[in-house]
C-alpha positions in Angstrom: 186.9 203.5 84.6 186.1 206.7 82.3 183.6 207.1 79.8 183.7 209.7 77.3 180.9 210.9 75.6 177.3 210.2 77.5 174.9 209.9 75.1 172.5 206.9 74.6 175.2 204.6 73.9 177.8 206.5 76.5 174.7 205.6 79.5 174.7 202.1 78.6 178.8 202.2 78.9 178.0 203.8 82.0 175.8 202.2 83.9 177.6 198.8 83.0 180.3 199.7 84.8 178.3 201.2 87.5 176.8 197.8 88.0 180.1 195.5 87.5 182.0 194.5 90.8 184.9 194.4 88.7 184.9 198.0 87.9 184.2 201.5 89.4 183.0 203.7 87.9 185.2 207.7 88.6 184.9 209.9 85.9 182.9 211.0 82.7 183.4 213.4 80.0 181.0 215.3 77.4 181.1 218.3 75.7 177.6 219.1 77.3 178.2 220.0 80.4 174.5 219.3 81.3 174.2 216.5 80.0 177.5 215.0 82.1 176.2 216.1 85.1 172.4 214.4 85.1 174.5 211.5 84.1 177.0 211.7 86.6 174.4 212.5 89.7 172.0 209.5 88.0 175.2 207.3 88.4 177.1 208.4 91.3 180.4 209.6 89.8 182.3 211.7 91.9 184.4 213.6 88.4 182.3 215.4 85.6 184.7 216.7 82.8 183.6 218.7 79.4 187.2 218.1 78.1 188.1 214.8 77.9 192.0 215.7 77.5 191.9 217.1 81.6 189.6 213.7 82.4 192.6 211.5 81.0 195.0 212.8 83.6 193.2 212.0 86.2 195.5 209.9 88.5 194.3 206.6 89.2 192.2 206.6 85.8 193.2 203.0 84.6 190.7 202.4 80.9 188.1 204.0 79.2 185.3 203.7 76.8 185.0 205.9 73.9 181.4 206.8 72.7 181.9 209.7 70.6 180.5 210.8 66.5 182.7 208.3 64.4 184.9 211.0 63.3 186.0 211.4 67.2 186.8 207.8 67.8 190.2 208.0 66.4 191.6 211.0 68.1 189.8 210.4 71.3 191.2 206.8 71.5 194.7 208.0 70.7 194.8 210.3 73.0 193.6 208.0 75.7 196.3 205.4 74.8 198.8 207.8 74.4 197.7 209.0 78.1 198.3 205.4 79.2 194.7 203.7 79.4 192.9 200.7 77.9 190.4 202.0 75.2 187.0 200.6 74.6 185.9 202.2 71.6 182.5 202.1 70.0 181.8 200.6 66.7 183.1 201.7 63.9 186.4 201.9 65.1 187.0 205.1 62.7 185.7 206.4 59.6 188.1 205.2 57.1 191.2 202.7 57.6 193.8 205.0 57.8 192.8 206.0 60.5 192.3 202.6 62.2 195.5 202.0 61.3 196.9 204.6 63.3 194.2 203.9 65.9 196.1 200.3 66.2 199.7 201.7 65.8 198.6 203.7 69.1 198.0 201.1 70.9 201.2 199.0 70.1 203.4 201.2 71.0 201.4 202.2 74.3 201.1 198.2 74.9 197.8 199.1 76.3 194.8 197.5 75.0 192.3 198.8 72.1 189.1 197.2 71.4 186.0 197.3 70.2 182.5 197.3 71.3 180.7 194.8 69.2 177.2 193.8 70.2 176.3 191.3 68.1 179.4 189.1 68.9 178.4 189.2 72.3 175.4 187.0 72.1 175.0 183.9 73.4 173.7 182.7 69.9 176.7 184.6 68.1 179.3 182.6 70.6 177.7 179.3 70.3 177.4 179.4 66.4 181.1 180.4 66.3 182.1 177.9 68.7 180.4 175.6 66.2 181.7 176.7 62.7 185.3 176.6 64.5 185.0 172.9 65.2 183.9 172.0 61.7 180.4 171.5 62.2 179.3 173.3 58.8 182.5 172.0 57.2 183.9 174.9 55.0 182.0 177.9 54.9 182.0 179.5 51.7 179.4 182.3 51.8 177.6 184.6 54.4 175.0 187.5 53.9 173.7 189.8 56.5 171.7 192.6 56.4 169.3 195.1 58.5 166.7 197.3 57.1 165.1 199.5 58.6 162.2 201.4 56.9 161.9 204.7 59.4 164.9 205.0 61.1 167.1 208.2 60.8 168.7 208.3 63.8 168.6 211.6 65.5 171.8 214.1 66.4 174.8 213.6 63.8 173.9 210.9 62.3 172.9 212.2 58.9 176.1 214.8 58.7 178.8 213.3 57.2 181.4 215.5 58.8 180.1 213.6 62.0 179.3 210.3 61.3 181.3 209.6 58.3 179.0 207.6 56.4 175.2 206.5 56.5 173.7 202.9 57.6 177.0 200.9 56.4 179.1 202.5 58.8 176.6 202.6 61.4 174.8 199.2 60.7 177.2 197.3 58.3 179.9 197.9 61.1 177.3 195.5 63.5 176.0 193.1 61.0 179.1 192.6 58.6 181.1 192.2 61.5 179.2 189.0 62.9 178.6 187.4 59.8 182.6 187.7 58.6 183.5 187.0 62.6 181.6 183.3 62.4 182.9 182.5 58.6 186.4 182.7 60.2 187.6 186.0 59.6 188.6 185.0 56.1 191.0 188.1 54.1 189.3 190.4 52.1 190.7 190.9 48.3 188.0 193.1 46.7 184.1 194.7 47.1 181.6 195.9 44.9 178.5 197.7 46.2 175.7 200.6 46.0 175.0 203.2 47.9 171.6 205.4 47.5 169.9 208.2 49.3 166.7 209.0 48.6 164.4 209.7 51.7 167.0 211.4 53.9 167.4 214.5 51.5 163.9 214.7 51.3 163.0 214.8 54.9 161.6 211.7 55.0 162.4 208.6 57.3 163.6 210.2 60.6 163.3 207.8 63.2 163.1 208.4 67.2 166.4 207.3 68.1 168.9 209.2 69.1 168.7 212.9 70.7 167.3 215.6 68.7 168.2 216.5 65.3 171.5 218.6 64.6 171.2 221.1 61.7 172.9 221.0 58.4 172.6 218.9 54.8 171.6 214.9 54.7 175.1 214.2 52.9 175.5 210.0 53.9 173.5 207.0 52.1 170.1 206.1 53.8 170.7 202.3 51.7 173.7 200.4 51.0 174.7 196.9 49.8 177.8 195.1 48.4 179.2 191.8 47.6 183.1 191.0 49.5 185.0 188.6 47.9 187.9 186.5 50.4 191.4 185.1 49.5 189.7 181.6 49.1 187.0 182.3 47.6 184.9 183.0 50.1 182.0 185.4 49.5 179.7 187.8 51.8 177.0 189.7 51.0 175.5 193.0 53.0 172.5 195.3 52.4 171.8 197.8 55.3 169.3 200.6 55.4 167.9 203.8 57.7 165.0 204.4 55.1 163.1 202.0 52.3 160.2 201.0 51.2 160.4 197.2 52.2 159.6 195.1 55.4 161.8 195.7 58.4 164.3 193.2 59.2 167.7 192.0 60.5 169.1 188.6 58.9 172.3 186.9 59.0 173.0 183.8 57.4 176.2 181.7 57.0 176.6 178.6 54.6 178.9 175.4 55.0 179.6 172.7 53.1 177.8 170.5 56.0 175.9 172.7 57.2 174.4 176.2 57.8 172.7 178.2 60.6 171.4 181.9 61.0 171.8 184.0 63.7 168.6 186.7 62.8 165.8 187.0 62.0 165.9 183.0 64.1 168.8 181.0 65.0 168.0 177.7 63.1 170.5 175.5 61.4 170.1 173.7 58.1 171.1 170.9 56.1 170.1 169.8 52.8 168.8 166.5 54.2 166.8 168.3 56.7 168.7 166.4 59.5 169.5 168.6 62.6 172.8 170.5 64.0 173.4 170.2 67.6 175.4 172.7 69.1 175.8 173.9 72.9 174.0 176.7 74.6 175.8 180.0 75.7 175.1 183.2 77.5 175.0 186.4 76.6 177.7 188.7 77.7 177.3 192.5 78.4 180.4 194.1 76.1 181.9 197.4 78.6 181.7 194.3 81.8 183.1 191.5 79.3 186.3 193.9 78.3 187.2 194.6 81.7 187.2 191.0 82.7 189.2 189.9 79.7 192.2 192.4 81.1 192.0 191.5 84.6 192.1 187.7 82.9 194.7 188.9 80.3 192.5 186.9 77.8 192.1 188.5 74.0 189.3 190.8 74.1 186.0 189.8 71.7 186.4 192.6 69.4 190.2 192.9 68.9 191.2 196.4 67.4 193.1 194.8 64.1 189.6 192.9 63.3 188.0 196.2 63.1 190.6 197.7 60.8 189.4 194.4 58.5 186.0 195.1 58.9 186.8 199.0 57.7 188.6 197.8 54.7 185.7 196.0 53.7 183.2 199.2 54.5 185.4 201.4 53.0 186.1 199.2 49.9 181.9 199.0 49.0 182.1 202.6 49.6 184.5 203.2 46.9 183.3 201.0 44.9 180.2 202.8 45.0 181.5 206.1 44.3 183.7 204.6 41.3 180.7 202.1 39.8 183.3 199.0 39.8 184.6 196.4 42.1 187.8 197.5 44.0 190.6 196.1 45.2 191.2 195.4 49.2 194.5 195.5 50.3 
């Protein structure tokens, strides 16, 4: 295994594999050359790279995780399945869908496997409640919302750069918290969004948070708040509001609704029905996502976050954005 990019997320890909007997752990790659190397001597890895191009030759070197700025996962995921490795990439998968699309075209033609690094899917509570709304416990479910606000939370680096990041809190959060709530409603086919995007503390100065690793210079040029309404081919509805900075209580909710039954996943998990009668479903474990991918290849089993669910997921961020730059709802094809 490779990682490239060892920032705070690129660690945890890192030491996961450091810890997994399924894996070892040979090579990383960052543009800071410091920064590689305390990583690689914390961890143990024998090959420290600033160009992840030379790392992908490396003989031997069977998949990687990506953990670049958004605007890098595409080409650096490419370029790995183009070299002939597995790609983990972080989420989003890119910063608009064409170039998920190509991102997924890649990997076809490689046949070697793209996918994405999805938290929240990964939780025992996420699995179990799927599990459950795939049996028909909730009957048909016909609307979801989601959302995570966070009042003080710039994140630090590139964050707030749009040539970087490509977008504010609904790239960075919507990506998480869209993605569940969509994942355990079925993965039903978007057909149009409407949404909002503001910024009003970022450009001020206001609102950094202290994650992340120091703050890169140049404008605030993303959202610090976004929301919109998706629409689905049967009707279906989903609702996400997702924010760095606002003046409004911190939290994370996500909420699906059947016609027997509903549950949430955040801030609780509870289930409801009108009657107030319980939903019984069956326990699961957590799963760590960088050990969990490479045990789905050495099973051959589909991975959690397959790379054509992400492309979905961007259509529907990218949709909300549009429709907040045009005022209207849009059309997703």
């Amino acid at each position: 295994m490779g990682v490239i990019g060892v920032g705070a997320i690129g660690r945890h890909h890192a030491q996961a594999y450091r810890n997994a007997p399924e894996a070892e752990l040979v090579a990383i790659a960052d543009i800071d050359e410091g920064r590689a190397r305390a990583a690689a001597t914390e961890l143990g890895v024998p090959n420290v790279f600033t160009d992840y191009r030379k790392m992908l030759k490396m003989p031997g070197l069977e998949a990687v995780s990506v953990c670049l700025p958004n605007v890098l996962h595409a080409p650096a995921s490419i370029a790995a399945l183009e070299a002939g490795k597995h790609v983990l990439c972080e989420k989003p998968l890119a910063t608009d869908v064409a170039s998920a699309q190509r991102m997924v075209r890649a990997s076809r033609k490689s046949g070697k496997r793209l996918a994405m690094s999805l938290n929240l899917r990964h939780t025992g509570s996420a699995q179990m409640l799927k599990k459950a709304a795939e049996s028909g416990l909730l009957g048909r479910i016909y609307h979801g919302k989601g959302g995570m606000l966070r009042n003080n939370a710039i994140p630090k680096g590139w964050f707030h750069r749009k040539e970087f990041a490509g977008g504010g809190p609904l790239l960075d959060l919507g990506s998480h918290i869209l993605d569940v709530t969509w994942w355990v409603m079925g993965k039903p086919r978007p057909v149009s969004a409407y949404g909002a995007t503001y910024a009003e503390f970022g450009p001020r100065g206001l609102g950094k948070g202290d994650w992340g690793v120091g703050y890169e210079e140049g404008p605030f040029d993303v959202e610090d708040l976004a929301l919109g309404l998706v629409r689905f081919e049967g009707g279906e509805t989903a609702f996400v509001e997702v924010s760095w900075a606002v003046n409004a209580k911190p939290i994370t909710y996500s909420y699906v609704c059947g016609t027997e039954g509903g549950a949430s996943l955040y801030p609780t998990f509870e289930t409801f029905r009108t009657d107030g009668t319980p939903l019984t479903m069956e326990p699961l474990q957590d799963s760590n996502p960088p050990v969990r991918f490479i045990q789905d290849l050495l099973a051959d089993r589909p991975p959690v976050g397959p790379a054509e669910e992400g492309v979905v997921v961007m259509k529907m961020l990218e949709g909300i954005y549009n429709s907040a730059e045009t005022g209207r709802e849009v059309r997703i094809r």
